[in-house]
C-alpha positions as CSV (number, residue, x, y, z in Angstrom):
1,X,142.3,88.2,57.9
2,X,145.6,86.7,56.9
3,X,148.8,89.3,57.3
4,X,149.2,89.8,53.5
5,X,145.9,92.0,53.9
6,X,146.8,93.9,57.2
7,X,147.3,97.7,56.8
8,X,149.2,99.8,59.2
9,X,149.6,103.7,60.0
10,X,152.9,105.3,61.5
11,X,152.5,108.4,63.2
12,X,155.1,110.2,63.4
13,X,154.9,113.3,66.0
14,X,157.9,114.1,67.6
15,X,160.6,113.7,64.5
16,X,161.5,110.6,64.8
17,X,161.1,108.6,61.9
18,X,161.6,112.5,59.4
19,X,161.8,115.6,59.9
20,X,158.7,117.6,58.7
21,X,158.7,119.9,61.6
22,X,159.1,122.8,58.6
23,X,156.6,121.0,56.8
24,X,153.9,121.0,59.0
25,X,154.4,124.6,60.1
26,X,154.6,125.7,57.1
27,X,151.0,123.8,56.4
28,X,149.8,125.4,59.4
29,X,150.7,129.1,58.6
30,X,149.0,128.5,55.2
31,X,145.7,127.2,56.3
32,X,145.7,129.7,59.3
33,X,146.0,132.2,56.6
34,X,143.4,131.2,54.1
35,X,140.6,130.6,57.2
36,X,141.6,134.1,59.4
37,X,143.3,136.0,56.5
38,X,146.5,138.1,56.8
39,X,147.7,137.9,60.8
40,X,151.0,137.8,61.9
41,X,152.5,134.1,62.6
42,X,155.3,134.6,64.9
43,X,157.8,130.9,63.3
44,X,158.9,130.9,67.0
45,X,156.2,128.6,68.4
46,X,157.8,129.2,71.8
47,X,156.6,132.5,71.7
48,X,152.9,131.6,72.5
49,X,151.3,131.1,75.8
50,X,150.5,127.2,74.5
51,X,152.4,125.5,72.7
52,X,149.2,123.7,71.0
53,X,147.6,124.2,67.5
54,X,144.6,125.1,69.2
55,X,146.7,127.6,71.9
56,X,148.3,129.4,69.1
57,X,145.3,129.7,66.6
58,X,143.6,131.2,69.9
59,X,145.7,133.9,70.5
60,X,146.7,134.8,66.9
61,X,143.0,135.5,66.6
62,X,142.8,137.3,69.7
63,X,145.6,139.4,68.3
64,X,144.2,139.7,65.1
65,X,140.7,140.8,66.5
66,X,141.3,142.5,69.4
């Protein structure tokens, strides 16, 4: 494979190369939405126990469904 055919992916997770923090939240709160249905999203992720995708979708459906 010479380098004119080499493909490359950037992650970018902690804001480095832009800023889509708002972005992705905002892409989070939708999806949440559309799979669990109306629930209350607190925008101040420090207000969950874990600070994960998977820690605050746990307890907004623990919330949600008590």
């Amino acid at each position: 494979m010479n380098d004119s055919n080499r493909i490359s992916i950037v992650f970018d997770v902690d804001g480095t190369l832009i800023d889509s923090d708002g972005f992705d939240a905002a892409c989070f709160v939708e999806v949440v939405r559309k799979v669990v249905g109306d629930v209350v999203i607190h925008n101040d992720w420090r207000l969950y126990r874990h600070a994960t995708d998977a820690g605050i979708l746990s307890q907004i459906i623990a919330t949600a469904c008590p």
